[in-house]
C-alpha positions in Angstrom: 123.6 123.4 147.0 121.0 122.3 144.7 122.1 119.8 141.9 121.4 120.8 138.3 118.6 119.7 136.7 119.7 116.6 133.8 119.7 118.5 130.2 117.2 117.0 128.1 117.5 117.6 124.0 114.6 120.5 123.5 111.7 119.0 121.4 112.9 115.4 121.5 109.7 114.3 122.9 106.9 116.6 121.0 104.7 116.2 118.3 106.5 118.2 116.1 109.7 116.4 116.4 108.4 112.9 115.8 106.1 114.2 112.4 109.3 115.8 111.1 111.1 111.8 111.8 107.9 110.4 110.2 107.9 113.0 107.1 112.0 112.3 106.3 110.9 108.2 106.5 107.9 108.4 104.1 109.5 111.1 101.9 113.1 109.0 101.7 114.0 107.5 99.1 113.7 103.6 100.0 109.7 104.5 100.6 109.4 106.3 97.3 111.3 103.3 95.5 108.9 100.5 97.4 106.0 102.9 96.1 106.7 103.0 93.0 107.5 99.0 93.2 103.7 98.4 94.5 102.6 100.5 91.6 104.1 98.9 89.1 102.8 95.3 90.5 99.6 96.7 91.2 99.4 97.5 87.1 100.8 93.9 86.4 98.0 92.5 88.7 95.6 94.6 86.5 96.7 93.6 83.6 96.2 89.3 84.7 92.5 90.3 85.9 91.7 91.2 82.2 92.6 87.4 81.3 90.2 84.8 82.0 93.0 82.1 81.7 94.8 83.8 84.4 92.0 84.7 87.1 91.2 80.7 86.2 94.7 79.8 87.5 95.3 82.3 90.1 92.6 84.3 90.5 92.1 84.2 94.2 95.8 85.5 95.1 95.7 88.0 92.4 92.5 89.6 94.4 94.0 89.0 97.6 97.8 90.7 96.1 95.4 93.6 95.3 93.9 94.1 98.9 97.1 93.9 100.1 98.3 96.6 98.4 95.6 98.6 99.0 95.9 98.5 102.1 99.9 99.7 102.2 98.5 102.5 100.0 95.9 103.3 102.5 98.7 102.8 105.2 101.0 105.5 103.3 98.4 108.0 102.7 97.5 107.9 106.4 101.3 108.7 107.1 101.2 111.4 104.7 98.8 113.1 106.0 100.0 112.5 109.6 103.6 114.0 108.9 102.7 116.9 106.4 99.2 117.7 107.8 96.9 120.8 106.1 100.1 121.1 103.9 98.9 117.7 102.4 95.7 119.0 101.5 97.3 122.0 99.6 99.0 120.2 97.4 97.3 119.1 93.9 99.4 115.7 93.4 98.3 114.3 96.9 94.7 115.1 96.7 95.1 113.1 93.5 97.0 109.8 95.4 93.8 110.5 97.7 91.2 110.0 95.3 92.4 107.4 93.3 93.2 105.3 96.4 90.0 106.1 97.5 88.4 104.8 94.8 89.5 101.3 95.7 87.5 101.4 99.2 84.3 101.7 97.4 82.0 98.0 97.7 81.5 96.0 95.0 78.0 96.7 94.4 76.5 96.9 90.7 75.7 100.3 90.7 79.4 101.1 91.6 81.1 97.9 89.1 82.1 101.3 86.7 83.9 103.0 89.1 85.5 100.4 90.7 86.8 99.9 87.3 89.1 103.1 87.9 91.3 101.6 90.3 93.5 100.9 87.7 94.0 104.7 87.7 96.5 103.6 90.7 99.1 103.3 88.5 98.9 107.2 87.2 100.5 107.4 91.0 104.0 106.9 89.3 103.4 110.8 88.0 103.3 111.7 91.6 106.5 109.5 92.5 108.7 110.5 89.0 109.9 113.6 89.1 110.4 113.5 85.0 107.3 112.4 84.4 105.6 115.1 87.0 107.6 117.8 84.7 106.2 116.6 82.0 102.5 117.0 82.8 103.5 120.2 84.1 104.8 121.1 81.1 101.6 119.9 79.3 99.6 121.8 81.6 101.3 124.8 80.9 100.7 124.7 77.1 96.9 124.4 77.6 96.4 128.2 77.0 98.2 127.8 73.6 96.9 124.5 72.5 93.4 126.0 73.3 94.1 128.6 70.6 95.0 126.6 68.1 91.9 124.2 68.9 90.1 127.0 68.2 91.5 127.9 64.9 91.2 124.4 63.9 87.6 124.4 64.8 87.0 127.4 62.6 88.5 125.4 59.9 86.6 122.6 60.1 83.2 124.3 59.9 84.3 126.8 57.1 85.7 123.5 55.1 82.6 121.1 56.2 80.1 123.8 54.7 81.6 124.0 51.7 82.1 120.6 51.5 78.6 119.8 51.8 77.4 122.4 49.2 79.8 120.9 46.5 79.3 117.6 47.8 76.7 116.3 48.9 74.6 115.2 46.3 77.3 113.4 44.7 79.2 111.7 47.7 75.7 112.1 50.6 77.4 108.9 52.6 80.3 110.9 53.1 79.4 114.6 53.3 75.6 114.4 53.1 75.3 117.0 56.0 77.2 118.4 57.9 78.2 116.3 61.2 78.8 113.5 58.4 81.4 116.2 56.7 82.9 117.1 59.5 83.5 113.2 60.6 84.7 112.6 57.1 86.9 116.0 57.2 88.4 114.8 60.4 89.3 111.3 58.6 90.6 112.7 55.7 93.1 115.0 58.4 94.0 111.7 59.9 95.1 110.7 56.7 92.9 107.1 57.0 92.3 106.4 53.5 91.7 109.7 52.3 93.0 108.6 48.7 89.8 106.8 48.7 87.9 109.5 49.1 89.4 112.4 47.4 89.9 109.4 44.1 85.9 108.9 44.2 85.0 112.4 43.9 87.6 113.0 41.3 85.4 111.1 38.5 82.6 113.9 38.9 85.0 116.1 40.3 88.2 116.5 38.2 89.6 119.5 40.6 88.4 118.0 43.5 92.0 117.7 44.6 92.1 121.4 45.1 90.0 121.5 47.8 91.3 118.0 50.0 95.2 118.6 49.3 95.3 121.7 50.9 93.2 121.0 53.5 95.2 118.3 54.5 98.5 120.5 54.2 96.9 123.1 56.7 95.2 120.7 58.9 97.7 117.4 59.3 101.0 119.0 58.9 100.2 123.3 59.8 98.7 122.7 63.3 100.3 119.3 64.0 103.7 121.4 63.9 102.4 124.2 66.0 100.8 121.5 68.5 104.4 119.9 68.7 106.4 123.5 68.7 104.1 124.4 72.2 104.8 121.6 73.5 108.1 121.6 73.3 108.5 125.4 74.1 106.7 124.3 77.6 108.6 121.9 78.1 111.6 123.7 77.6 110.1 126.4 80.1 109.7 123.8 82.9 113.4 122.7 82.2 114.3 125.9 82.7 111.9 126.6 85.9 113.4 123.8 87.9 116.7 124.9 87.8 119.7 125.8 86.8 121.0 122.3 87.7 119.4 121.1 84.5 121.1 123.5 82.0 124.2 122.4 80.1 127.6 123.0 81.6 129.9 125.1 79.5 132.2 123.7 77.0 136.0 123.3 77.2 136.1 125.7 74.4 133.9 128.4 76.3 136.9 128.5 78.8 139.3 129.9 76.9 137.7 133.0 75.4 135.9 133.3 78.5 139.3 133.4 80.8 140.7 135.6 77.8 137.9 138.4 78.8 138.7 138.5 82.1 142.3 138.7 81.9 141.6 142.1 79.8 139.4 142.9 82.0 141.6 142.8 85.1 144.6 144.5 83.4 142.4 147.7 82.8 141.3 148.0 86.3 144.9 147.4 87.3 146.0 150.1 84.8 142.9 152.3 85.9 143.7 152.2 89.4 148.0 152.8 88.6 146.7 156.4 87.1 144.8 157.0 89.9 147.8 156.6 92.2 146.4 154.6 94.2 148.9 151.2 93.5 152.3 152.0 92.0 153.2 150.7 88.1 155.5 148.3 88.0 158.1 150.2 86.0 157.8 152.9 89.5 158.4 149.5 91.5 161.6 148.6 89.5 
């Protein structure tokens, strides 16, 4: 009689076993953390490159700290794509990790000094690697379609204010609104609300009701659009809270329970006394 053949845990050996292994390591938390950890030091060392006091004292193991990291960057990308395969290359927030890391393998020629210069894009990474702030540009995202309406509104406003602004005053005020690109850049100062008093005070000696024009321009432009900018942001925000979830939403409120728990006492005794007519359980006084 034969022996049997020594059981042997399916898949324990394959590719697809040890890329699920490598995808739980690199996805777990203490790899996320020490991610987010070279980010951070990778935007400290950033920062000390811009001093020349500080590349004077330890400039040498500041560019050495930043190869290093560089290279565990390149070492977790590698692993990224290794465990997740295509499904990497599907995902928008891991094609950017791949370009901004790759950005740090170009040479240090002259014709590439500028672009070498966005390394420091690197630390954006931590909006792969937060969750809150990933939401967040999400959420901004989202609101492009209404912020792009009310860019256009408020470029209509600007050319229909800058025209008449340069009719009525031009040939008093020509360093301010002496054409019309110099009335729009003034128009856009004067929304900003740098030293717009200035402004609207100079033209008032010619112009006594000059007021009537820049006040309300200011009320529709600064305070009109900067509350619908803020109230679309917020509503898509509020949207991708809502999207994720309903882990995020409030819990109910000890007072909730009571009126809530009210309801579906009554509701219960109706069925109860729905179901006694029918016949099909006996009332209680039948049961007595």
């Amino acid at each position: 009689m034969n022996a049997p053949m020594p059981s042997r845990t399916p898949d324990s050996g394959t590719p697809r076993a040890w890329r699920a292994r490598l995808r739980t390591l690199i996805d777990g938390r203490p790899v996320q953390r020490l991610v987010i950890g070279l980010i951070l030091l990778n935007a400290a060392i950033f920062g000390l490159e811009t001093s020349s006091s500080a590349m004077a004292a330890l400039g040498p193991a500041l560019v050495l700290a930043d190869k290093a990291i560089l290279a565990l960057f390149v070492i977790e990308i590698v692993f990224r794509i290794v465990a997740h395969g295509r499904a990497f290359f599907r995902d928008s927030w891991s094609l950017f990790d791949l370009a901004v890391v790759s950005l740090g393998l170009l040479p240090a020629t002259s014709s590439l000094t500028a672009l070498r210069a966005l390394r420091v894009l690197r630390v954006l990474r931590l909006l792969h690697f937060v969750p809150e702030l990933r939401k967040v540009v999400a959420a901004l995202l989202g609101a492009i379609p209404g912020l792009a309406a009310i860019v256009a509104v408020l470029v209509l406003l600007f050319y229909v204010a800058a025209v008449i602004a340069t009719k009525l005053f031009a040939a008093t005020a020509p360093q301010w609104f002496g054409n019309l690109g110099l009335s729009l850049f003034t128009l856009f100062q004067i929304m900003t609300l740098e030293g717009w008093a200035d402004i609207v005070r100079d033209l008032m000696e010619p112009y006594p009701f000059a007021w009537l024009f820049f006040v309300p321009f200011i009320l529709v432009t600064t305070f009109t659009m900067l509350n619908l900018f803020i109230a679309i942001i917020v509503g898509a925000i509020e949207r991708e809270r809502h999207r994720a979830g309903p882990t995020e939403s409030a819990p109910a409120s000890a007072s909730d329970i009571g009126p809530r728990l009210d309801a579906i006492a009554r509701e219960i005794a109706q069925l109860a006394e729905a179901a006694s007519r029918s016949g099909k359980i006996p009332r209680r006084d039948a049961v007595r």
